[in-house]
C-alpha positions as YAML, in Angstrom:
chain: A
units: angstrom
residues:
- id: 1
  name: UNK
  ca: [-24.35, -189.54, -61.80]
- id: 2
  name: UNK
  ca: [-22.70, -186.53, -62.49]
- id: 3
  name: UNK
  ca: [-24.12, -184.45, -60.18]
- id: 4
  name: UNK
  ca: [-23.06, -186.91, -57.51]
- id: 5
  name: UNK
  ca: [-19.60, -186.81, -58.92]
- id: 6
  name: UNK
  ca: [-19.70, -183.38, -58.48]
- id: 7
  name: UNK
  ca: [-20.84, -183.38, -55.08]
- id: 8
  name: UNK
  ca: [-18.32, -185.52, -54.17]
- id: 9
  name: UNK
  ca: [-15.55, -183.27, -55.68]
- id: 10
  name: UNK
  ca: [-16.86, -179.52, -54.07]
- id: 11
  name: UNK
  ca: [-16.87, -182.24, -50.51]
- id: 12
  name: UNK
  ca: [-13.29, -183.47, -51.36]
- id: 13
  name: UNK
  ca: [-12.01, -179.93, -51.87]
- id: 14
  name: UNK
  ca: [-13.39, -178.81, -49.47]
- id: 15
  name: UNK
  ca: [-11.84, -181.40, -47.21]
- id: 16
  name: UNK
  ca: [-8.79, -180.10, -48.45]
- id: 17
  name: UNK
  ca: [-9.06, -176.69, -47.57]
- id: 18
  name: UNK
  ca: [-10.19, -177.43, -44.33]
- id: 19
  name: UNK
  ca: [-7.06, -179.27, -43.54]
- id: 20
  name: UNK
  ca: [-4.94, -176.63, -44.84]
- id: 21
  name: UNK
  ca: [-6.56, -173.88, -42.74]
- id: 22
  name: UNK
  ca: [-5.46, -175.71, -39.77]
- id: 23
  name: UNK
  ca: [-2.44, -177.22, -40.63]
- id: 24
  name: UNK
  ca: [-1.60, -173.05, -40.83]
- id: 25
  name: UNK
  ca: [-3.10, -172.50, -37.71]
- id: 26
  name: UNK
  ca: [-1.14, -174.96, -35.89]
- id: 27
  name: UNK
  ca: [1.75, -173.60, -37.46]
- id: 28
  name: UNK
  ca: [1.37, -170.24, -35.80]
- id: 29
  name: UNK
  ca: [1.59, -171.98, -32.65]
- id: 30
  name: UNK
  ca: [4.41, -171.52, -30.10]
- id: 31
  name: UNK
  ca: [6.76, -173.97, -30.42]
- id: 32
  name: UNK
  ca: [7.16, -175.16, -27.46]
- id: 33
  name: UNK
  ca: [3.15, -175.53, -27.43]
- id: 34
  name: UNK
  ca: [3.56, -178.01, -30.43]
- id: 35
  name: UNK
  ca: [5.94, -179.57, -29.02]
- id: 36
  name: UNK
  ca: [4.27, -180.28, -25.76]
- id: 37
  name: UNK
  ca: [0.99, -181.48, -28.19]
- id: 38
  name: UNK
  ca: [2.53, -183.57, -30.15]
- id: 39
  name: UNK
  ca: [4.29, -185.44, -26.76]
- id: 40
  name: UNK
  ca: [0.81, -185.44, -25.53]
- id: 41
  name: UNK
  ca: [-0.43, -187.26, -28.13]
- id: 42
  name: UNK
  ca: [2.19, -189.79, -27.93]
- id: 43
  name: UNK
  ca: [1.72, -190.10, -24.58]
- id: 44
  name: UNK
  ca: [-2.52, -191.23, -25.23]
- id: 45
  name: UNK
  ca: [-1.07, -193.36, -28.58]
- id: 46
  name: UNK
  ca: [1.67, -194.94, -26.26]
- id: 47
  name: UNK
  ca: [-0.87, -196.23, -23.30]
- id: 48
  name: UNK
  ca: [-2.79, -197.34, -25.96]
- id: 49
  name: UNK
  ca: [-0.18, -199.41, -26.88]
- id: 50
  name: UNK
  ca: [0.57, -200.50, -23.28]
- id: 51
  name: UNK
  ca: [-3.04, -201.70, -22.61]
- id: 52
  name: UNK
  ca: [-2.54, -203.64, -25.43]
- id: 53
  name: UNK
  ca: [0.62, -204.81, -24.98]
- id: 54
  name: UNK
  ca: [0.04, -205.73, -21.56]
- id: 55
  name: UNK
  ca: [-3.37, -207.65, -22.58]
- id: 56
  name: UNK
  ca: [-0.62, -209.96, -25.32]
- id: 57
  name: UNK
  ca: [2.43, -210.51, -22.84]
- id: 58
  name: UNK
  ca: [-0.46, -212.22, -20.06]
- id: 59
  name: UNK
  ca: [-1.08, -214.94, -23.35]
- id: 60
  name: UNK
  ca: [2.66, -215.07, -25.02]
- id: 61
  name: UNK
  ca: [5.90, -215.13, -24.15]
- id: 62
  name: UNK
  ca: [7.29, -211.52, -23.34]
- id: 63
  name: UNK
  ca: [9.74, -211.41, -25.71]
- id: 64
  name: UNK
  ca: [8.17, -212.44, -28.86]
- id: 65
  name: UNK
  ca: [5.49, -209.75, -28.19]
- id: 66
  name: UNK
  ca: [8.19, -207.43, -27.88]
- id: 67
  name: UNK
  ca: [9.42, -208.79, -31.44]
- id: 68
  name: UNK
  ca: [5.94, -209.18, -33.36]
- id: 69
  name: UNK
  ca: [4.89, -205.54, -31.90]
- id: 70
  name: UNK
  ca: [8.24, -204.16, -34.12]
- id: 71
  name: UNK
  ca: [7.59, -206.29, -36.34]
- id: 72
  name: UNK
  ca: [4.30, -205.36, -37.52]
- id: 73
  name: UNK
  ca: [5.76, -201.73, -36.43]
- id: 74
  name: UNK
  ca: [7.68, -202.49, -39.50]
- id: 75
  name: UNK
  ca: [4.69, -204.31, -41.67]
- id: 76
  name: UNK
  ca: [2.53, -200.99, -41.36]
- id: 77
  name: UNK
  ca: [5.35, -198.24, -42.71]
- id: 78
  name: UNK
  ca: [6.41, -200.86, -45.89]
- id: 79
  name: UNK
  ca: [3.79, -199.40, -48.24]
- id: 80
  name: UNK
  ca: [4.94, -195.93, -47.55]
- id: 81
  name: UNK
  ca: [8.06, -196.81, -48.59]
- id: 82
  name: UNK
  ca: [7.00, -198.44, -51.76]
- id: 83
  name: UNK
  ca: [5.23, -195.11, -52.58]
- id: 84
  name: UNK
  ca: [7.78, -193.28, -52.45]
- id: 85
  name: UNK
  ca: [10.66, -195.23, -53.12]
- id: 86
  name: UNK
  ca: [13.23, -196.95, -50.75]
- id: 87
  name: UNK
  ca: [16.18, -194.48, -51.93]
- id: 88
  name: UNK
  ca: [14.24, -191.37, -49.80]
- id: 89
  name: UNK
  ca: [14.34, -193.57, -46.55]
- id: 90
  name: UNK
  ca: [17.78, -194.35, -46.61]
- id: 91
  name: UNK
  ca: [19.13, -192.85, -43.69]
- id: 92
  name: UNK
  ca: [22.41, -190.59, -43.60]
- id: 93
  name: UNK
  ca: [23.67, -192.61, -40.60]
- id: 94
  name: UNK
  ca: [22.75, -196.57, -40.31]
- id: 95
  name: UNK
  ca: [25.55, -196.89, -37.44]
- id: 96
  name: UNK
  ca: [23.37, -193.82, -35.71]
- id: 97
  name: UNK
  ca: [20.33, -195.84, -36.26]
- id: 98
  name: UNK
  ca: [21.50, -199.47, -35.04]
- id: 99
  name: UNK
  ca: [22.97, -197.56, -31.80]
- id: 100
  name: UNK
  ca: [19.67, -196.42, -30.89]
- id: 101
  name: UNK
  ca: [17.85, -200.35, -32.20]
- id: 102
  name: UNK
  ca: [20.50, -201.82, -29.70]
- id: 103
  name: UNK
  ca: [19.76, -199.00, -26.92]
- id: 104
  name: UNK
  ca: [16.07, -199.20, -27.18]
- id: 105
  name: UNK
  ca: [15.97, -203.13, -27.64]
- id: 106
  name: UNK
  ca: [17.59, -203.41, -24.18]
- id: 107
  name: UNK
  ca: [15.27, -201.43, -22.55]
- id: 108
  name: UNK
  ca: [12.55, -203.33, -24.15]
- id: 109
  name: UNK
  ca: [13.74, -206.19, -23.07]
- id: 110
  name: UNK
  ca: [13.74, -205.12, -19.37]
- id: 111
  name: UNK
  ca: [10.51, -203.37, -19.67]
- id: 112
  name: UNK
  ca: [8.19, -206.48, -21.11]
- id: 113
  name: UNK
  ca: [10.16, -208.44, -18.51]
- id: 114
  name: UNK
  ca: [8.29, -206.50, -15.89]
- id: 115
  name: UNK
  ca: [4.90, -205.50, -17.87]
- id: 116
  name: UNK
  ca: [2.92, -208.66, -17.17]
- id: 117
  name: UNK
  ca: [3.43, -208.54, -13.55]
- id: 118
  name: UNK
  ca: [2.99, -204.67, -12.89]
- id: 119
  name: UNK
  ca: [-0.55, -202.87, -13.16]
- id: 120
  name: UNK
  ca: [-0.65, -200.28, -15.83]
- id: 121
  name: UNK
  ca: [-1.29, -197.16, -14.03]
- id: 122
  name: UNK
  ca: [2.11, -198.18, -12.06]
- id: 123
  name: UNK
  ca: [3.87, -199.34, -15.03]
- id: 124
  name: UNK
  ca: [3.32, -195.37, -16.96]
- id: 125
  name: UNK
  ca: [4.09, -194.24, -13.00]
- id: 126
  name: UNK
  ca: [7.51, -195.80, -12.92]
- id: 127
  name: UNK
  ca: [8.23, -195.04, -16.34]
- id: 128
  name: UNK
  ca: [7.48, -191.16, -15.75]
- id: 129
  name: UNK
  ca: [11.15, -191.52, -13.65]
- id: 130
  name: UNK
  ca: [12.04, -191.06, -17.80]
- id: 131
  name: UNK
  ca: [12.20, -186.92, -17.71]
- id: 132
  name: UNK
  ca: [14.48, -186.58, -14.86]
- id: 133
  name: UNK
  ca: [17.10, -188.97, -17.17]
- id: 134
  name: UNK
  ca: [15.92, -187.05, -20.43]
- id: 135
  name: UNK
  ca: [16.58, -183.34, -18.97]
- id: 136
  name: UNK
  ca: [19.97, -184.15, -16.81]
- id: 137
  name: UNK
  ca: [21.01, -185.76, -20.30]
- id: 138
  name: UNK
  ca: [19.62, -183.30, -22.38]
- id: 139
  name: UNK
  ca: [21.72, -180.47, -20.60]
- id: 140
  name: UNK
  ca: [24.95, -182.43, -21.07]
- id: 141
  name: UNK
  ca: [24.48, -183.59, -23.96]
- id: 142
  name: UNK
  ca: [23.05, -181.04, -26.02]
- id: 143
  name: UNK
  ca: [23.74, -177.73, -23.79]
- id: 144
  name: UNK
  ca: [20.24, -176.87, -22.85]
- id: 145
  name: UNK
  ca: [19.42, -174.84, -21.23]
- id: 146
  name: UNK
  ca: [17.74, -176.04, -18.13]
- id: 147
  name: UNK
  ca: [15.09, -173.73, -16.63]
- id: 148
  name: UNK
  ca: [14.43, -173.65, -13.01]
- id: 149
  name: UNK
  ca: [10.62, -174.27, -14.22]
- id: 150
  name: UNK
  ca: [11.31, -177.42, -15.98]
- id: 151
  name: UNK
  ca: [12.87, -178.82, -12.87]
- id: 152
  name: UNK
  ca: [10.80, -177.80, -10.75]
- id: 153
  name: UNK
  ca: [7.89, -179.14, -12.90]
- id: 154
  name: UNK
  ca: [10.00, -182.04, -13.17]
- id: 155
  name: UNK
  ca: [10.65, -182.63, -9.39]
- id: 156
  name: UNK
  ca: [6.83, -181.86, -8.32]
- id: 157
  name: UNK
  ca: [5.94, -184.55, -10.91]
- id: 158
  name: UNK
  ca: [8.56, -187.15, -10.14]
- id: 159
  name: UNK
  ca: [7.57, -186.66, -6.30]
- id: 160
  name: UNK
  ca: [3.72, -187.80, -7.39]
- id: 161
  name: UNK
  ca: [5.26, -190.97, -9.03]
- id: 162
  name: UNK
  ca: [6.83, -191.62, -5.92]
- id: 163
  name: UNK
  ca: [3.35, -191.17, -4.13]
- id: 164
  name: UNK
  ca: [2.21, -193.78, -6.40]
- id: 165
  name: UNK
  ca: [5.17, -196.60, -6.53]
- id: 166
  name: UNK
  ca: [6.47, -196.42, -3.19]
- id: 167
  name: UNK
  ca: [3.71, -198.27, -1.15]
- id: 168
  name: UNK
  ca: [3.76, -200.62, -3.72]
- id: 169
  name: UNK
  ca: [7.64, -201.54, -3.54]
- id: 170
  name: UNK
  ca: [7.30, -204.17, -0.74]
- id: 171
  name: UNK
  ca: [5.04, -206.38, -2.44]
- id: 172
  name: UNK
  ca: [5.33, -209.69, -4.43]
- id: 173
  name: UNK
  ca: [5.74, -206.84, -7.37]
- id: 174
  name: UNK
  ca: [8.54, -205.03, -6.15]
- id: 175
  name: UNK
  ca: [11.09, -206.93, -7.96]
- id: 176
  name: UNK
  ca: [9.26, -206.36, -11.28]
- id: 177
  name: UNK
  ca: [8.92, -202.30, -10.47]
- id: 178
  name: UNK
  ca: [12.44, -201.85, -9.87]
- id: 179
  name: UNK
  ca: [12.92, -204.16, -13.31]
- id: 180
  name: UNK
  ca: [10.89, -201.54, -14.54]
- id: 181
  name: UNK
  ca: [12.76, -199.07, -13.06]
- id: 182
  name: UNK
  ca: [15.74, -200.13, -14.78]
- id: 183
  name: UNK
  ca: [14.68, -199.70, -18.14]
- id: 184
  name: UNK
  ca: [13.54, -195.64, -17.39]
- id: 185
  name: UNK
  ca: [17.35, -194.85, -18.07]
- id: 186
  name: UNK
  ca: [18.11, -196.72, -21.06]
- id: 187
  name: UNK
  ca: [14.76, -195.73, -22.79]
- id: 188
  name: UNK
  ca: [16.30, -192.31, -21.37]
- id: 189
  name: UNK
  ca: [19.51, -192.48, -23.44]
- id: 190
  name: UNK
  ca: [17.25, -194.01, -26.37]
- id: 191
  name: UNK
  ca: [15.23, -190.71, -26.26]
- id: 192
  name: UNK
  ca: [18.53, -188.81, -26.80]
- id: 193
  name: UNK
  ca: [20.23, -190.66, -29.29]
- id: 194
  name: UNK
  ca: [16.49, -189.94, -31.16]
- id: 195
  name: UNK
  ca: [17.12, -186.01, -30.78]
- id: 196
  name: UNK
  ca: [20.20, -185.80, -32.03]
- id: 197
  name: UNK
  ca: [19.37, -188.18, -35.39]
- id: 198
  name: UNK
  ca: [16.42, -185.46, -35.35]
- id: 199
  name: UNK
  ca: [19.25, -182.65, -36.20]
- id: 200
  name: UNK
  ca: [20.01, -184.81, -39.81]
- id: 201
  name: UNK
  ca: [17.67, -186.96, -40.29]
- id: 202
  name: UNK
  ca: [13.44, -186.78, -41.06]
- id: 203
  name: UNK
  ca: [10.97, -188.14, -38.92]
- id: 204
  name: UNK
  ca: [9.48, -190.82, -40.46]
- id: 205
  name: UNK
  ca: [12.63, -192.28, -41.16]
- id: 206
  name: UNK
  ca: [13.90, -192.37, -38.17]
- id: 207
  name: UNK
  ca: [10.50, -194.38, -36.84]
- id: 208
  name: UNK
  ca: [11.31, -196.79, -40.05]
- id: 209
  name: UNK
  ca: [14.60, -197.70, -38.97]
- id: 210
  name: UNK
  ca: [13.80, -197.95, -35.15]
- id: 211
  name: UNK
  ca: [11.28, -200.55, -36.49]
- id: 212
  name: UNK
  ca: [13.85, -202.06, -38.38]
- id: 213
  name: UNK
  ca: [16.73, -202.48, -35.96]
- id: 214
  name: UNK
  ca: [14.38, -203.30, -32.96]
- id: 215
  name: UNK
  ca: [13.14, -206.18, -34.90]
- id: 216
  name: UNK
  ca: [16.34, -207.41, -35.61]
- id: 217
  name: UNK
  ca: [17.81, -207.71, -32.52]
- id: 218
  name: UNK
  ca: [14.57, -208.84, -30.69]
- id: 219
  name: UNK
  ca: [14.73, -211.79, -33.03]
- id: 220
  name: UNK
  ca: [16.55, -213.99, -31.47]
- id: 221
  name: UNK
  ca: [15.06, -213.75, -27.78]
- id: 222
  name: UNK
  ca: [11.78, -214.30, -29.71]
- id: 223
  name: UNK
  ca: [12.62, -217.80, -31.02]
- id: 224
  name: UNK
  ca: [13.86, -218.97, -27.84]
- id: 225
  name: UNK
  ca: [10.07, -219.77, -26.58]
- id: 226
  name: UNK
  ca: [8.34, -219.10, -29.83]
- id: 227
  name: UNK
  ca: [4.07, -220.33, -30.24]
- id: 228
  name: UNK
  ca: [1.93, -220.37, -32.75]
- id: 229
  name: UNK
  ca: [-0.35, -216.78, -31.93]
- id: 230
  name: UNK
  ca: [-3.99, -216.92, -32.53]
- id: 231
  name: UNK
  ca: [-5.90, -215.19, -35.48]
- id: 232
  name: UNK
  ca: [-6.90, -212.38, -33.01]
- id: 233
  name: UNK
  ca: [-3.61, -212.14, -31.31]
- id: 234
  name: UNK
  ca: [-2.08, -211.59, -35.06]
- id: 235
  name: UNK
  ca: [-4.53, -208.72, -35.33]
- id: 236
  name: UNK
  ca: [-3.71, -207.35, -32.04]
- id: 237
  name: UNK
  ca: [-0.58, -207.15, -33.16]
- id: 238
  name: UNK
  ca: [-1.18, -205.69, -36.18]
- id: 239
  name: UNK
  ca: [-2.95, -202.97, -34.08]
- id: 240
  name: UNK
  ca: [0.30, -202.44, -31.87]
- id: 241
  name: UNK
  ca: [2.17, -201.43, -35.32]
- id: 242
  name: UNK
  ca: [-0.19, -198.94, -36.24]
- id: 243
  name: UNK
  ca: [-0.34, -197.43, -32.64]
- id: 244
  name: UNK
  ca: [3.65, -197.73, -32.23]
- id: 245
  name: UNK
  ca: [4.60, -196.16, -35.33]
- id: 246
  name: UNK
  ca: [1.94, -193.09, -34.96]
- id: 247
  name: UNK
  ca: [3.36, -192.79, -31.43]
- id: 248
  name: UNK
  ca: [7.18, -192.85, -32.34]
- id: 249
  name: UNK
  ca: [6.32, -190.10, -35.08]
- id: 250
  name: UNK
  ca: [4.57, -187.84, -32.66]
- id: 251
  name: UNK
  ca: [6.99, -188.39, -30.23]
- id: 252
  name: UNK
  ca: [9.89, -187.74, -32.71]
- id: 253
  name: UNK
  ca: [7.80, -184.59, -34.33]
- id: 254
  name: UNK
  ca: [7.90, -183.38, -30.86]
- id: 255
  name: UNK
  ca: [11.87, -183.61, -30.29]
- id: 256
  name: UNK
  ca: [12.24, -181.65, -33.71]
- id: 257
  name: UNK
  ca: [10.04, -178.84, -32.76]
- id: 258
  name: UNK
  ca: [11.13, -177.94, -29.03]
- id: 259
  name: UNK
  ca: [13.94, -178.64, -26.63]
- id: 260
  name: UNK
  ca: [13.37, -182.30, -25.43]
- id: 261
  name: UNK
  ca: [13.63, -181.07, -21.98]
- id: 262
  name: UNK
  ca: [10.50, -178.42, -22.66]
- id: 263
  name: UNK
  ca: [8.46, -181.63, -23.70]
- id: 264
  name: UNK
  ca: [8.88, -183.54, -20.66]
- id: 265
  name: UNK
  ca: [6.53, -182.11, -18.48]
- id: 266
  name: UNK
  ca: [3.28, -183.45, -19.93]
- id: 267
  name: UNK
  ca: [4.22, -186.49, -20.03]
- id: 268
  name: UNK
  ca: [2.86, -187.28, -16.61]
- id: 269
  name: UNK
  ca: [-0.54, -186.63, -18.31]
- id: 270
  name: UNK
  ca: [0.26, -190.88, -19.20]
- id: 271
  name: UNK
  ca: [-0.71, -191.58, -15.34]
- id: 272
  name: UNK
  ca: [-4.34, -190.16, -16.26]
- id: 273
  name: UNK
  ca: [-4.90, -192.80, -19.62]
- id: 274
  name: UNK
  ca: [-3.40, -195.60, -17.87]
- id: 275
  name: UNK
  ca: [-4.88, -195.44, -14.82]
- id: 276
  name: UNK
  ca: [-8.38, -195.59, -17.06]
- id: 277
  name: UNK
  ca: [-7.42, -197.84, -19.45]
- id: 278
  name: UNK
  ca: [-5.74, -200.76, -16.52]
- id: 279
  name: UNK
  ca: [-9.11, -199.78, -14.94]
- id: 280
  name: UNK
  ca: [-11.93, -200.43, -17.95]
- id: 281
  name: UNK
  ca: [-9.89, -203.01, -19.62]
- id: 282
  name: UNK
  ca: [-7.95, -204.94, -16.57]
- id: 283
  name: UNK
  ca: [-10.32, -203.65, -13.58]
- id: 284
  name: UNK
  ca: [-7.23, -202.52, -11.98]
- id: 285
  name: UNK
  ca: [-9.29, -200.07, -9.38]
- id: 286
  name: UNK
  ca: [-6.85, -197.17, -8.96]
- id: 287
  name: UNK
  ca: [-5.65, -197.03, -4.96]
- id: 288
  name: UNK
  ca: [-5.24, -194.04, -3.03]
- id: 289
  name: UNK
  ca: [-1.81, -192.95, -3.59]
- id: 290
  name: UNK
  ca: [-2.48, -193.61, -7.58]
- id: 291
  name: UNK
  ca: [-5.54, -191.24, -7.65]
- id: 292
  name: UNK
  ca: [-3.34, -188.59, -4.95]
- id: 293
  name: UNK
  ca: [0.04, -188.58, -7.17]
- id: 294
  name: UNK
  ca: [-2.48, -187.83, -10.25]
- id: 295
  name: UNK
  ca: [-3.21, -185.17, -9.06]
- id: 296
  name: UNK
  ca: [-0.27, -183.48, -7.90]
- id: 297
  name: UNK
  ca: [1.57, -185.00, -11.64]
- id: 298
  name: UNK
  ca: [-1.44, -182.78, -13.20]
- id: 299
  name: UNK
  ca: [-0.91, -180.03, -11.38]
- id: 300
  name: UNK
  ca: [2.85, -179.77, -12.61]
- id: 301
  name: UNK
  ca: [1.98, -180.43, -15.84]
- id: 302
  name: UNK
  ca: [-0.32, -177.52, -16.27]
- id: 303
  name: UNK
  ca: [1.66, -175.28, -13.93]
- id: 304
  name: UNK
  ca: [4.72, -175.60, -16.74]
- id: 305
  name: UNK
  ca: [2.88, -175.54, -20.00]
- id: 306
  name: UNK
  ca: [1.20, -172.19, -19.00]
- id: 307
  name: UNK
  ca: [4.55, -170.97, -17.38]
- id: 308
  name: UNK
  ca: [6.59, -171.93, -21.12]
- id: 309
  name: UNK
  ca: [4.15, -170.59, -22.68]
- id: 310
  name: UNK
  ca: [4.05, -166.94, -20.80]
- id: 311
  name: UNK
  ca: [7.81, -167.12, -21.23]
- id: 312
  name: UNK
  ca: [7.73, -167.22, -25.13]
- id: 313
  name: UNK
  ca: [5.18, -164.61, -25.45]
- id: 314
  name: UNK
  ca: [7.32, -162.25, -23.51]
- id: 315
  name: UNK
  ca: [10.25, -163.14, -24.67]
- id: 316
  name: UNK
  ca: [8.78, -162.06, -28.06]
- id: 317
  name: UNK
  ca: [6.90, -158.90, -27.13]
...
């Protein structure tokens, strides 16, 4: 018994070092290269979330999955703040924090509106129309400075959504994509309000309060058609927590690291999960002009994450 113990010991330390080699190697990675990898991994977290999402709003009503995904959002961070004590998560500005709740519950509100009638590869498609909002606001808001590579990355990419979406406008869906549509900017001015918190505030509890505010005003839309959800549903939504939360701190990590603008780019990599996801879990068979504007939102994605990253190195040589 001992030598097990042992075993398991030299195995746990070794654990240890292993994650603290590369948590040192990612550290002596260009910024902006963190910053685009931890916005890629929101991105695969946040269609994750969609699928799901999208698979809950066909069986309840929109807006109490919009509540019980916070909700459980919420649920999933409580016993990190009972570790280390709900004095360290108190944030330095709660008005700061509600603004952005009340911003991002809006464009919630428009966004599961739309989600149960849109497929999901078009959903992330309209939703890319988010970076062209981010980086105009970014520059006027925050003074950044906006490289011609960004927009052209920017513009290439937006001009593959529109490959995607447009043919799709004059159907029985159009209504619901331009709903969609609608929410791009507020989720926009969401995104911004989360960069400058980013300047005072930590991370995590920025993702805590988000969870906290969102639930709170998506209350009372959730009661107005309120049922009874199933024990798998409850699960499901359990699952959305887990998957929202990871994604909001990735995303957030992201904004902290490199100019939100810089981040934007790779974002289009979403068409590329979605369009498999829609297709293994919905059988949403991706048309044409889905599969033709992935490739052309690809191409600007990897066009500007080599270009930034050129850029730094010379910058520094």
């Amino acid at each position: 018994m001992a030598v097990e113990g042992g075993e398991v010991r030299v195995k746990r330390h070794a654990m240890v070092r292993h994650a603290a080699f590369m948590q040192r190697r990612a550290a002596r990675l260009d910024p902006v290269v963190r910053g685009l990898l931890w916005s890629a991994s929101a991105g695969l977290l946040f269609v994750t979330l969609n699928t799901l999402m999208r698979s809950l709003t066909l069986q309840l009503d929109p807006f109490q999955t919009q509540f019980l995904r916070y909700a459980f959002g919420l649920l999933v961070m409580l016993p990190l703040v009972a570790r280390s004590g709900a004095a360290s998560w108190r944030p330095r500005s709660i008005r700061g924090q509600f603004v952005r709740g009340a911003v991002h519950t809006f464009g919630l509100a428009l966004w599961f509106a739309a989600i149960a009638h849109i497929s999901l590869a078009d959903t992330t498609a309209i939703g890319f129309t988010g970076p062209i909002f981010i980086m105009i606001g970014a520059a006027w808001a925050f003074g950044e400075r906006m490289l011609w590579e960004r927009w052209l990355a920017a513009l290439i990419g937006f001009a593959g959504v529109l490959i995607v979406v447009a043919p799709k406008l004059s159907g029985s869906a159009g209504p619901y994509s331009l709903l969609m549509l609608a929410s791009s900017p507020v989720f926009a001015a969401s995104f911004l309000i989360t960069k400058g918190l980013t300047r005072y505030e930590r991370p995590a509890v920025i993702v805590l309060w988000q969870a906290i505010s969102v639930t709170a005003f998506s209350l009372p839309l959730a009661l107005i058609s309120w049922q009874a959800p199933s024990a798998f549903q409850w699960f499901g939504f359990l699952a959305c927590g887990v998957l929202g939360s990871a994604g909001h701190y990735c995303l957030t990590r992201s904004y902290g690291i490199a100019d939100i603008s810089a981040t934007q780019s790779v974002k289009f990599l979403d068409l590329v999960w979605a369009t498999l996801l829609g297709w293994l879990v919905f059988a949403d068979t991706p048309s044409r002009s889905t599969l033709i504007g992935g490739v052309v939102i690809c191409g600007s994605t990897l066009w500007i994450a080599r270009r930034e990253a050129r850029g730094r190195v010379q910058a520094a040589a």
